[in-house]
N, C-alpha and C positions, 0 to 999 in steps of 0.2 A: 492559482496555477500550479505551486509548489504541489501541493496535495494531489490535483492532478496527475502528475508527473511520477511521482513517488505509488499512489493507485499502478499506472500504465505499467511502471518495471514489475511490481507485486505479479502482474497479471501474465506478465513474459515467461514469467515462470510456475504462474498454472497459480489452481486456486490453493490459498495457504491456510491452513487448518490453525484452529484457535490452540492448540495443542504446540506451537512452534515454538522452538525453547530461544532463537537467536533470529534476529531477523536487522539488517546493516546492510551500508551502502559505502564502499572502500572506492575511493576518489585518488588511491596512490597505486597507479598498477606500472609493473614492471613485468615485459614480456622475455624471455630468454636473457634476460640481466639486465634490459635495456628499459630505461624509462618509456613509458606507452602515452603521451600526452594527450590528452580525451578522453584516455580509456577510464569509465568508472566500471562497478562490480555490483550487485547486487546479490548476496550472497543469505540462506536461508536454510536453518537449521531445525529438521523438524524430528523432535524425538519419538513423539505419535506416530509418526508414516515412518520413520526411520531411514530419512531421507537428508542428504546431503545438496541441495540444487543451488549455483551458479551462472546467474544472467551477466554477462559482458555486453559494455555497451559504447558507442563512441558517441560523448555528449559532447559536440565541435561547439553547441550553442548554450553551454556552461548553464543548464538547469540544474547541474547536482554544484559542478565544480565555484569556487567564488567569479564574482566577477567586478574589476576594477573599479571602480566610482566612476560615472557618470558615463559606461559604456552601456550600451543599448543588449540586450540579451537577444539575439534572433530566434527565431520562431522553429525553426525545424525541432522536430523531435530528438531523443535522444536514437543512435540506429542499434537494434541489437545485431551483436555478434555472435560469439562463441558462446554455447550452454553446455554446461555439465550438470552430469545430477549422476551419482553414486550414492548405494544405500550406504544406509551412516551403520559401520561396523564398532568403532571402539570410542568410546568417553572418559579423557582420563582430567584428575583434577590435581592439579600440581601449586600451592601456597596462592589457592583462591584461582588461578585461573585453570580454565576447563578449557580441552582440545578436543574436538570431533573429527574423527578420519573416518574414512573408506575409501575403498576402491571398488571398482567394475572391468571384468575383462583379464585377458592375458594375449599379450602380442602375437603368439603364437599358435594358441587355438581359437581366439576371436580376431586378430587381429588388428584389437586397438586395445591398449590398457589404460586406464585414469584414473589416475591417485587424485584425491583432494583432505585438505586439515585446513580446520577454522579452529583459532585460537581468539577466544573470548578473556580478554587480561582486565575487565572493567572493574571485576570484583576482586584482582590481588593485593595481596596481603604484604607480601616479600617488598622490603626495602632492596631493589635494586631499579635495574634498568631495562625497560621494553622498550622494542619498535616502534609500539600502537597500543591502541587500545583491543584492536581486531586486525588480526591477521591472514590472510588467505596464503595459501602454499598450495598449490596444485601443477600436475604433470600429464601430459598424454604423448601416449608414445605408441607409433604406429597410425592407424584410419587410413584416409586418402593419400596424403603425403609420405606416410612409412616416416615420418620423422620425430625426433623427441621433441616436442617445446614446454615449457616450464612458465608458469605464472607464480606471481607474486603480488599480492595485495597489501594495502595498508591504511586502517581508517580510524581518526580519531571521534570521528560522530558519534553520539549516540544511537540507541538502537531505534529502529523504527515503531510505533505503536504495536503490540503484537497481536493485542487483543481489543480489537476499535469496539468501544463501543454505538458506536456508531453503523448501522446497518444498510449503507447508500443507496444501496440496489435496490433495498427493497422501499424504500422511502420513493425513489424514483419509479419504481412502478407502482406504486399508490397513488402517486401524485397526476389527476386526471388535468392536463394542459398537453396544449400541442409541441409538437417536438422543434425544435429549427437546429438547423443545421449552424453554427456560429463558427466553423473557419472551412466553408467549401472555396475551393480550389486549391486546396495544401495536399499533394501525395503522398500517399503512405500515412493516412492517420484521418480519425473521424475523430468528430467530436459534436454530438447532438444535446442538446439543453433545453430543458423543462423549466420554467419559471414562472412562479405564483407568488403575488405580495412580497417580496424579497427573499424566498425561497428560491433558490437556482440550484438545481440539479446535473450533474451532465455526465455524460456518456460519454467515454470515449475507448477508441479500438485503434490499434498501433495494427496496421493491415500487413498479416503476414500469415502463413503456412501454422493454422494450431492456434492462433490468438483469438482470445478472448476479453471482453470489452472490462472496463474498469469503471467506478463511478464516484462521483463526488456531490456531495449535497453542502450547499454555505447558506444560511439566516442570516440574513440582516439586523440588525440591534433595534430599526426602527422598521419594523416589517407590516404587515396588514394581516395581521392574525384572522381576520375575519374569512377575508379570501382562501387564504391554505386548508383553513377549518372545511370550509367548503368544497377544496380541488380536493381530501385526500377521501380516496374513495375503500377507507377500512371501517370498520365493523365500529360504531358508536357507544360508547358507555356508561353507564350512570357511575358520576364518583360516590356519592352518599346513599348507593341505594344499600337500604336495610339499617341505615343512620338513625340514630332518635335527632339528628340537626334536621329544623321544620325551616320553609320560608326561606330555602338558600336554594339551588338547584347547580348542581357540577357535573356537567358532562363532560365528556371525554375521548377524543383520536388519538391512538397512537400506531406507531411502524416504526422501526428499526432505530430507536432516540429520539423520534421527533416526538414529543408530548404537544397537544393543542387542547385547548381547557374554552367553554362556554359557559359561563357561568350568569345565572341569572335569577336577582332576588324576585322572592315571588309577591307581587303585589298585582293589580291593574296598572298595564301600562307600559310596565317594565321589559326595558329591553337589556339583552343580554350584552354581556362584555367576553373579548373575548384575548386571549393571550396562548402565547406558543414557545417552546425551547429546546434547541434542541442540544440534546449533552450531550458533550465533547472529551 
């Protein structure tokens, strides 16, 4: 469900290029100086696009934030709020920690301006004292309101995978099973799943203006290799073709990590075995 959750925010803020230098979730926000309790950040640092974006989210039902021993975690999604995105204009790098700003606008001839800086301190050097590990500092001043408000972020997490190997979507659209719906009647959020031999895939879309669905794919350790071999409907392989190895036969599925291996000594008789994995 974690994954899930962590997939949906990625997705709030559009698709994320393999190319992303910073990618974190700040669970300490302060709005105009004042503590924001719910409020987390999804925050996404991309040097390739040269793009600075900011997902605000109010997660009441503590998927990011901890949650006490033996308290029940409620179902609602995380809601998004406020998003920024300004092109990333300057990178400076000060005793190991690196600062990305930009801004977009001017109050006066656009009338909205927004500052944003993500401070990345995970790799400093400098014996002293930070906030965080990750810092958010952002301002908009002007839009609807004509007014200034100011955010403040603060996260000790680590960063989120930047570079998954793992490829969901496409793993989920290979995988030929029918779809079910596993939480209809919750508003404001799908979530449809595909499931072969302990294979479970799912879909899900946080329903709003611009969103785009997310996905998660989980193997079970004691799965039915056979089955999945069979639901994923890609292009088949020989692993040893052009091998001087006689008397063995490896074939092969793969999409987006999932590898599924057939393998089958050649005799009379002999039936194939079959196993699957998917890297993480």
């Amino acid at each position: 469900m974690k994954n899930l959750i962590l997939s949906t925010a990625l997705c709030l803020i559009g698709a994320v290029s393999q190319a992303a230098e910073l990618s974190v979730t700040l669970t300490d926000m302060q709005i105009n100086g004042e503590a924001a309790p719910g409020r987390v950040a999804v925050v996404i640092v991309n040097t390739d696009a040269k793009t600075i974006e900011v997902q605000m989210m109010d997660d009441m039902c503590s998927h990011y934030l901890p949650t006490p021993p033996g308290v029940v975690k409620c179902m609602a999604m995380p809601a998004p709020r406020e998003r920024l995105s300004v092109p990333l204009l300057k990178t400076e790098n000060s005793c190991g920690s690196v600062t990305y700003s930009g801004q977009e606008g001017t109050v006066f001839a656009d009338g909205k301006l927004t500052k944003v800086s993500v401070t990345d301190n995970s790799l400093r050097v400098c014996d002293d004292v930070i906030p965080a590990l990750y810092v958010l500092n952002a301002t908009v001043e002007g839009g609807i309101t004509g007014m200034k408000t100011t955010y403040k972020g603060l996260g000790n997490n680590r960063p989120l995978i930047l570079e998954p190997m793992i490829d969901h979507k496409a793993i989920y659209e290979a995988l030929k099973a029918k779809e079910v719906n596993v939480n209809p009647g919750i508003v404001g959020s799908g979530n449809i799943q595909k499931s072969v031999g302990g294979l479970k895939c799912n879909k899900m879309t946080v329903i709003y203006m611009g969103s785009v669905p997310s996905y998660d794919c989980q193997l079970a350790a004691k799965n039915n290799a056979k089955a999945i071999y069979s639901a994923l409907n890609v292009q088949e392989s020989n692993e040893n073709a052009g091998s001087p190895i006689v008397g063995n036969q490896i074939l092969s599925k793969k999409v987006g990590g999932l590898e599924c291996y057939k393998q089958t000594v050649v005799y009379p008789g002999a039936k194939p075995s079959y196993s699957c994995n998917l890297t993480n």
